[in-house]
VEXLO-263134 format. One record per residue (C-alpha): x, y, z; residue number from 1. Coordinates in nm, 3 decimals, always signed. Layout:
R         x         y         z   pos
R         X         Y         Z   NUM
...
***
This chain:
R         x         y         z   pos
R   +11.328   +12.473    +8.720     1
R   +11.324   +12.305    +8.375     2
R   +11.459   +11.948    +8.396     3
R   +11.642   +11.753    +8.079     4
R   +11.734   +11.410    +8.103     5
R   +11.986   +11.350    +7.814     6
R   +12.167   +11.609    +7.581     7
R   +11.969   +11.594    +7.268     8
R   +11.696   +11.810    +7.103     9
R   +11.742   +12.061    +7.413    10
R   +11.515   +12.358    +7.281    11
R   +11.685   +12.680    +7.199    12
R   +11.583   +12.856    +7.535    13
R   +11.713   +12.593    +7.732    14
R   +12.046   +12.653    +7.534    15
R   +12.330   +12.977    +7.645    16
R   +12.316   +12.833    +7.971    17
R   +12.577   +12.913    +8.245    18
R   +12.623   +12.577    +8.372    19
R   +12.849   +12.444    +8.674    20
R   +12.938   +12.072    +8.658    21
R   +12.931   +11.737    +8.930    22
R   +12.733   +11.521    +9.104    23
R   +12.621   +11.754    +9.375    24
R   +12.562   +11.487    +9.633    25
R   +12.454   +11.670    +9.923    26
R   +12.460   +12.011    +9.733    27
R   +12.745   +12.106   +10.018    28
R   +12.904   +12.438   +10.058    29
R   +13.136   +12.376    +9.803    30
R   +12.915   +12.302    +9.528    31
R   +12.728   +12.592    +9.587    32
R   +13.034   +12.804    +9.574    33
R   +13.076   +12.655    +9.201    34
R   +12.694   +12.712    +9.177    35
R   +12.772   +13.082    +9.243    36
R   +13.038   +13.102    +8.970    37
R   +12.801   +12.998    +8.722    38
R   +12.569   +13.252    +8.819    39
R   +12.496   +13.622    +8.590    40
R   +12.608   +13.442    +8.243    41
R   +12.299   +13.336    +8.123    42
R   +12.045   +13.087    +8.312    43
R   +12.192   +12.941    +8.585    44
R   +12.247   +12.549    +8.492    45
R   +12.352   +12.251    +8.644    46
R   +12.519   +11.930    +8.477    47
R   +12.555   +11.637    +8.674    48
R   +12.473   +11.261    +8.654    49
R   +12.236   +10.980    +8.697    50
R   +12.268   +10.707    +8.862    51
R   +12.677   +10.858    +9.033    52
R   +12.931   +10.713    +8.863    53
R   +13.028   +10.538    +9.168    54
R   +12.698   +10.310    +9.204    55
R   +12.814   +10.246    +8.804    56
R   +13.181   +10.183    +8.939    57
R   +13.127    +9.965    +9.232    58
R   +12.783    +9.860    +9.209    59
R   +12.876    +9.617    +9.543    60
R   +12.972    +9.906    +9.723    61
R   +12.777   +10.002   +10.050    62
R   +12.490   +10.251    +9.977    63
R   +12.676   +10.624    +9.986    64
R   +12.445   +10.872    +9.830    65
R   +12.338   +11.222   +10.108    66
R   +12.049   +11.232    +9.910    67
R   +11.832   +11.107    +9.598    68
R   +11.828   +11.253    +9.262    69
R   +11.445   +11.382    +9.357    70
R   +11.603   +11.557    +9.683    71
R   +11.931   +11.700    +9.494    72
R   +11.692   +11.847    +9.197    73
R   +11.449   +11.988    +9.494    74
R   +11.747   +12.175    +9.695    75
R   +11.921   +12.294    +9.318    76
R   +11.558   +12.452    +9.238    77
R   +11.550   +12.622    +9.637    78
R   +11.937   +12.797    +9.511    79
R   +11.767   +12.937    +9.191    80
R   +11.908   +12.633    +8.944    81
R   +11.674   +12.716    +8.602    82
R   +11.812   +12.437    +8.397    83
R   +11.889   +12.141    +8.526    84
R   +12.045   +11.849    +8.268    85
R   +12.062   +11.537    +8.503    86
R   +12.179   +11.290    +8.213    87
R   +12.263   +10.953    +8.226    88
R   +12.572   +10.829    +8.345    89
R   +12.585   +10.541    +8.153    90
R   +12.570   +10.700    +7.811    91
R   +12.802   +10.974    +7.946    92
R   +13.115   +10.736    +8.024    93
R   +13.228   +10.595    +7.710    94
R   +13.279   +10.899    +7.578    95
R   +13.631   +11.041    +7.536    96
R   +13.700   +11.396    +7.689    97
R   +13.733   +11.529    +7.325    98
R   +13.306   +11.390    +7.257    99
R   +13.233   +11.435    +7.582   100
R   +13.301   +11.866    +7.554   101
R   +13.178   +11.826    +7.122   102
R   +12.932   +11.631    +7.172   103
R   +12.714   +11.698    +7.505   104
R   +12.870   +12.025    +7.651   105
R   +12.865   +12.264    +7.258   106
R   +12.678   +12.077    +7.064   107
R   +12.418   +11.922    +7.288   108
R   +12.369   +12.171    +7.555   109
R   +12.468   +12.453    +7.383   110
R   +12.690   +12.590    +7.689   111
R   +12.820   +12.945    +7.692   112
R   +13.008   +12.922    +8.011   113
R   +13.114   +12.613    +8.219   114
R   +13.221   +12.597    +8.599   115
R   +13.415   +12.296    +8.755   116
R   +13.582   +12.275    +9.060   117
R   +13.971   +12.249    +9.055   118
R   +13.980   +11.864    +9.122   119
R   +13.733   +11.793    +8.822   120
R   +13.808   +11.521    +8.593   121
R   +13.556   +11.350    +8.289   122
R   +13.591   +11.150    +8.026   123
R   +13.672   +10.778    +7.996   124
R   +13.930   +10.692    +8.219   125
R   +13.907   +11.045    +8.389   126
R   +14.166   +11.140    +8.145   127
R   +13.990   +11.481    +8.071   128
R   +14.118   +11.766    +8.321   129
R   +14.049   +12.099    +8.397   130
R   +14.310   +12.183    +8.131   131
R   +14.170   +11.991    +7.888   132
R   +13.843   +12.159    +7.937   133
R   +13.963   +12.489    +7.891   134
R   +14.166   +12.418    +7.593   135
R   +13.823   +12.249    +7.432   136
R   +13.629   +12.512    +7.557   137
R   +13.832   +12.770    +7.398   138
R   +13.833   +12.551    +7.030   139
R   +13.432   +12.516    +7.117   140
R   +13.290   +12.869    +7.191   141
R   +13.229   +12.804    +7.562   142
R   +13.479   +12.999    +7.810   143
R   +13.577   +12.791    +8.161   144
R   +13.594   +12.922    +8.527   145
R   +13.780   +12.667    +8.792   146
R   +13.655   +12.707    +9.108   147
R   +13.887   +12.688    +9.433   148
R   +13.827   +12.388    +9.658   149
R   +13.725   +12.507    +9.981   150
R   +13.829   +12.426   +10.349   151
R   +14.169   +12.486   +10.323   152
R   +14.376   +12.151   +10.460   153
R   +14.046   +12.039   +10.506   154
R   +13.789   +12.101   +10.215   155
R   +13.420   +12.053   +10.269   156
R   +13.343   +11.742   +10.079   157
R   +13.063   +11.503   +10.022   158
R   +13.320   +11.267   +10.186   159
R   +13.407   +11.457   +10.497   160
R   +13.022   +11.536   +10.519   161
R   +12.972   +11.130   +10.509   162
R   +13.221   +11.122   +10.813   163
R   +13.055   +11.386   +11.030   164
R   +12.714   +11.181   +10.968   165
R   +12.850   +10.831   +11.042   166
R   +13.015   +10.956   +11.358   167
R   +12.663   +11.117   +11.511   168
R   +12.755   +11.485   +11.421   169
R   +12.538   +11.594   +11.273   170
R   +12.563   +11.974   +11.339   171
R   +12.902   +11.939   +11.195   172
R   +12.792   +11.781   +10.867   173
R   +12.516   +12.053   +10.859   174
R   +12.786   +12.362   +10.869   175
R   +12.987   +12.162   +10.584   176
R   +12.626   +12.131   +10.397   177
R   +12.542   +12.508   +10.435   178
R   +12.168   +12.318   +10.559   179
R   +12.059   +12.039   +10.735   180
R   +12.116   +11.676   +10.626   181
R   +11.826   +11.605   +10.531   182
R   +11.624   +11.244   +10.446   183
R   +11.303   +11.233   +10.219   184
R   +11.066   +11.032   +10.104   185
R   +10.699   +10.872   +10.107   186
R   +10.566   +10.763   +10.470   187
R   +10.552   +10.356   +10.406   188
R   +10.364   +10.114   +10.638   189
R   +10.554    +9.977   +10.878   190
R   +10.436    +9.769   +11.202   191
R   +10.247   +10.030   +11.365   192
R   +10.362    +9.931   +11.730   193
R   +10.438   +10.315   +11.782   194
R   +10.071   +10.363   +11.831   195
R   +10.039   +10.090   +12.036   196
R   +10.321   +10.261   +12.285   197
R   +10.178   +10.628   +12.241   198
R   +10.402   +10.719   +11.970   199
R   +10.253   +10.687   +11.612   200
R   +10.553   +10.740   +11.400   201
R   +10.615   +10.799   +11.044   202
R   +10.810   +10.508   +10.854   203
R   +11.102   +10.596   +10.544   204
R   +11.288   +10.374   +10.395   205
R   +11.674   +10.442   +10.377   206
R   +11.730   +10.244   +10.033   207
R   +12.029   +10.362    +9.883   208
R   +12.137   +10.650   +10.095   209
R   +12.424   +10.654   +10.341   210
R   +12.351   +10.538   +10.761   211
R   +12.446   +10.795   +10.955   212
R   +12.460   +10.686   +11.315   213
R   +12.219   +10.425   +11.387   214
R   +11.999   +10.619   +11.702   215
R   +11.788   +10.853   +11.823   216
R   +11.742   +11.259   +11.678   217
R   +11.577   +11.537   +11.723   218
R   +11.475   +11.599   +11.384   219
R   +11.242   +11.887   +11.222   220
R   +11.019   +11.752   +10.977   221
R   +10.895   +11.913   +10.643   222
R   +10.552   +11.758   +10.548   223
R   +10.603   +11.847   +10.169   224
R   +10.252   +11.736   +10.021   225
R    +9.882   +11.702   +10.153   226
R    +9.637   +11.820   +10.397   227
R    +9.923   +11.826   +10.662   228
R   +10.179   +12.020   +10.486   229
R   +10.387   +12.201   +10.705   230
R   +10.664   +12.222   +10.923   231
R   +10.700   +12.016   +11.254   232
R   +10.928   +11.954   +11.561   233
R   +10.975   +11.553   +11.643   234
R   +11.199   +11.286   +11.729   235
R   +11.319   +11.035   +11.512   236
R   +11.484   +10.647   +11.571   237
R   +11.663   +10.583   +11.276   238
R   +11.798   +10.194   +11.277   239
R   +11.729    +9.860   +11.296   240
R   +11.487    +9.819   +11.577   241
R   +11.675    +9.545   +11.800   242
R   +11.383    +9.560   +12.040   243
R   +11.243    +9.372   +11.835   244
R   +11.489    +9.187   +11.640   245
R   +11.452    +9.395   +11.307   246
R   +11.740    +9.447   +11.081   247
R   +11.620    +9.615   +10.786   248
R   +11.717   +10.041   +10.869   249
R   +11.499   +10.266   +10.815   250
R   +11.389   +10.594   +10.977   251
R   +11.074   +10.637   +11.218   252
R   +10.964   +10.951   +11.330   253
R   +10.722   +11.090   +11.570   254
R   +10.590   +11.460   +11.530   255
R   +10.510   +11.679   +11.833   256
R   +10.166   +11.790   +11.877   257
R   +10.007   +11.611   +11.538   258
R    +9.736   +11.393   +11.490   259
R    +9.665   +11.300   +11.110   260
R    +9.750   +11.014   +10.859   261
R   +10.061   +11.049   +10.676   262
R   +10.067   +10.735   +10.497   263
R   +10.183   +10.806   +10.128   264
R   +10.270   +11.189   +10.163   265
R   +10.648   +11.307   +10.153   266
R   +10.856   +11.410   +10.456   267
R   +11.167   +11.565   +10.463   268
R   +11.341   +11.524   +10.788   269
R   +11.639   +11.690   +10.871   270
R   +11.893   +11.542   +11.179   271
R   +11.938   +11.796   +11.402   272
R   +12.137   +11.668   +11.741   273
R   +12.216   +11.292   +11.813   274
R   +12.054   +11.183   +12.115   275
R   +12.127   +10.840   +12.167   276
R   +12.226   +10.528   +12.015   277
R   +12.057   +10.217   +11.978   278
R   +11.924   +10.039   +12.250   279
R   +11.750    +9.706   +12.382   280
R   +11.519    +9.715   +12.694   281
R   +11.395    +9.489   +12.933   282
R   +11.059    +9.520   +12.842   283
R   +10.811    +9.777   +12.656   284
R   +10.768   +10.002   +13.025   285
R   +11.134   +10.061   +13.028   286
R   +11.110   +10.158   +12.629   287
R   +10.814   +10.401   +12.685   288
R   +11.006   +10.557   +12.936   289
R   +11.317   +10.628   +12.748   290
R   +11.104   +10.798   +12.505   291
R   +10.969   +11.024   +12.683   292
R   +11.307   +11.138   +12.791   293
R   +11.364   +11.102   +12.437   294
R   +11.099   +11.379   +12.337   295
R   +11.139   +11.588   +12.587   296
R   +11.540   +11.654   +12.536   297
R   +11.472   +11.685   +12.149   298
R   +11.180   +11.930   +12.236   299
R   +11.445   +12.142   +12.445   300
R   +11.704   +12.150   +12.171   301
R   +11.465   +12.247   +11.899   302
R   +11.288   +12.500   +12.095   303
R   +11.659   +12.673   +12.143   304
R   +11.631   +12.675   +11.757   305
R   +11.371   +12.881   +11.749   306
R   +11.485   +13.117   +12.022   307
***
């Protein structure tokens, strides 16, 4: 997958592309039904935006993000994205709908087809529609499909995915996804008390992404990069550690059957099953115990997954 990073000098064989258009947080169901649109009209592209318009919006907000620009250009390459044009938000929202389809989407990009979902707006203000598209597109020389929300009453949504995570489900946010929610990133040092109860874990920070459930998972792990690529089985505490009066979040994970140094590769690990949530002990023998029940339920419910 070819990746541009504003809408000038793109080279002619990046142009013609068949392009659907969003942020593509989480790359759910939904997006990939627009994805699908887009696809047989020329290399399959996507448009979208960097940093979301909503970190530009409400830059106080809590962190909301299913995944980081590195993970969301990873998963489009995995559905067969060949051009991806992640452009800058900020350079993107003064324009007017009118510059925004002249000046980025015909001239820029050199678009031959464009897919949106039915609730898209652009522009300043949001004052562009899917109407508005379609009449530019028409005056331009690139046709429009609108793609259906799904879900019925309920469509899948980055939103209702957000939900599903925050409330522990995450089975349910995985069948809105169409795959497993996933968090990635580069192992960081941490404490290291793991190894000092008999379970070394792997430390990722959580900046910018959305919490789901502060607790214990059974997670399976992607080792992306190094000696130890592969794929693994493990359990994973993702919180604020108030054994030990921590309260900075971030994800710790402990894969079955491994020995090895992980410090600096990239993990992807995807919540499988909420275990547990948070919990305080009266001492490290009580902890050590509890996670060992820990692994042992997690190993049952991802050996099912392989059955």
């Amino acid at each position: 997958m070819r990746i541009f990073r504003d809408h000038h000098r793109i080279p002619a064989d990046a142009r013609q592309a068949s392009a659907a258009i969003g942020n593509f947080d989480g790359v759910h169901l939904g997006h990939q039904h627009v994805m699908d649109m887009a696809r047989g009209r020329g290399p399959l592209g996507i448009v979208t935006f960097t940093p979301h318009p909503r970190e530009v919006f409400a830059p106080n907000a809590p962190p909301f993000r299913l995944m980081s620009p590195v993970a969301r250009a990873n998963r489009l390459d995995k559905l067969g994205v060949e051009v991806l044009f992640d452009l800058p938000f900020p350079d993107i929202a003064p324009l007017s709908p009118d510059a925004f389809m002249e000046e980025v989407l015909a001239k820029g990009l050199g678009l031959r087809h464009v897919v949106v979902g039915a609730d898209f707006c652009f522009g300043k203000g949001r004052a562009g529609t899917v109407d508005t598209l379609r009449e530019g597109g028409a005056a331009l020389g690139f046709d429009v499909s609108v793609a259906p929300l799904m879900g019925g009453a309920t469509p899948v949504s980055s939103t209702a995915i957000r939900r599903a995570l925050t409330e522990g489900r995450p089975r349910d946010a995985a069948k809105m996804l169409g795959h497993w929610h996933r968090i990635e990133g580069p192992v960081i040092h941490g404490e290291k008390r793991g190894r000092t109860l008999g379970y070394p874990t792997a430390n990722m920070a959580l900046d910018g992404l959305h919490l789901p459930r502060l607790g214990v998972y059974a997670v399976l792990v992607d080792v992306t990069d190094g000696p130890h690529a592969g794929t693994y089985h493990g359990v994973a505490s993702l919180g604020v550690r108030p054994m030990f009066g921590e309260n900075t979040p971030n994800l710790e994970t402990f894969l079955f059957d491994f020995s090895g140094d992980l410090y600096g590769a990239t993990l992807s690990v995807a919540l499988v099953d909420f275990l547990r949530p948070e919990m305080t002990f009266d001492g490290l023998d009580p902890l050590i115990l509890q996670m060992d029940a820990d692994s042992a339920e997690a190993r049952r419910i991802l050996a099912a997954l392989d059955g």
